[in-house]
C-alpha positions in Angstrom: 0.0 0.0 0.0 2.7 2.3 1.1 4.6 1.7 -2.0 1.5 1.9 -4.3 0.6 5.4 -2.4 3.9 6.9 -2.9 4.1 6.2 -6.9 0.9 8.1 -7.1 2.5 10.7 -5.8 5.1 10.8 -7.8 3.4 10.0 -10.8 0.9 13.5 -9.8 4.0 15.6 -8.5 5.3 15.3 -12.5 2.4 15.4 -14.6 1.5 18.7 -12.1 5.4 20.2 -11.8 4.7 20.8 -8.7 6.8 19.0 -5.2 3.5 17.3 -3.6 4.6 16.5 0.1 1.8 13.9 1.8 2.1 10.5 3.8 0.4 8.1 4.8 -0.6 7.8 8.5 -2.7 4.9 10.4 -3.8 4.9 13.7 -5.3 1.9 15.1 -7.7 1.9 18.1 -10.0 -0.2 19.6 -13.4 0.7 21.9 -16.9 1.5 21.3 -18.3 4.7 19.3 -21.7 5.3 18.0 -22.8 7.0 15.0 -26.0 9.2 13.2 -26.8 9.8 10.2 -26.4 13.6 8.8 -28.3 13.3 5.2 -26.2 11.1 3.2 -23.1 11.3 5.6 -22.8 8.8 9.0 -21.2 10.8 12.1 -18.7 8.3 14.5 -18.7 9.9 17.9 -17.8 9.0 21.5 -14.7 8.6 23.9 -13.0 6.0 21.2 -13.1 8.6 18.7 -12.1 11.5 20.1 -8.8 9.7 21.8 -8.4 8.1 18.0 -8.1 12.0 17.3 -6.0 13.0 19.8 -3.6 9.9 18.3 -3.4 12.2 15.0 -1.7 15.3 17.3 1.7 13.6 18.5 5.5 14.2 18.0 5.5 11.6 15.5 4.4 13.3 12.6 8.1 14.3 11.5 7.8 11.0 9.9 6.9 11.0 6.5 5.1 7.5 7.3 3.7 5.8 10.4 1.8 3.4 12.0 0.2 3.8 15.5 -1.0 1.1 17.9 -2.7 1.8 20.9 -2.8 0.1 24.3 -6.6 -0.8 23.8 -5.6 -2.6 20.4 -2.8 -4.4 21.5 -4.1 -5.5 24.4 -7.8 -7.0 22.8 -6.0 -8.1 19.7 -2.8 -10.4 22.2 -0.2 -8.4 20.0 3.1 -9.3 22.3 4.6 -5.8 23.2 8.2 -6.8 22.2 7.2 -6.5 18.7 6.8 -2.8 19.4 9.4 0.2 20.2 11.2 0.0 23.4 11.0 3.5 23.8 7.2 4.8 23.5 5.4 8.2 24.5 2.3 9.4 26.5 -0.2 10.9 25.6 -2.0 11.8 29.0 -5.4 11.4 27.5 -4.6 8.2 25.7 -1.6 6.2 27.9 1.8 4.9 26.6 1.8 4.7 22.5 4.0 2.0 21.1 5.3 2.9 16.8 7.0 0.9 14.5 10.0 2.9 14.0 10.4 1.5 10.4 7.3 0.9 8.0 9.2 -0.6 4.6 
């Protein structure tokens, strides 16, 4: 996916002459949200998505690419933490974050 995303961008910085700086991002949570309907358009709120939000805002996006795991998805889907970056950081809202440091 990652390599598929940045051809495109390639491909669109040349046929537009322009430098086209994007990246792709994932954060994965895990917890209950609900949602309404807004005409044609489904709202997700609750507690699961704003702290999937807050994920977004951390000192991890100097990356150009990422991947973010959260303790609530490691811990319902039995990931083993030693897979995970021995150095992590809090988010107060949130708890202990754990990245990939390499996404290839």
């Amino acid at each position: 996916m990652r390599a598929a995303f940045n051809r495109k961008i390639e491909e669109l910085s040349k046929s537009l002459s322009i430098t086209i700086d994007l990246a792709l991002k994932f954060i994965v949570h895990y917890g209950s949200f609900s949602q309404y309907n807004i005409g044609s358009f489904r709202k997700l709120y609750g507690k699961t998505i704003v702290e999937a939000h807050q994920l977004l805002k951390n000192g991890v996006t100097e990356q150009p690419s990422y991947a973010l795991f959260s303790n609530s998805f490691l811990e319902n889907s039995k990931n083993q933490e030693s897979d995970f970056n021995k150095d992590p950081f809090r988010l107060p809202e949130v708890g202990v974050i754990h990245y990939f440091e390499n996404l290839n």
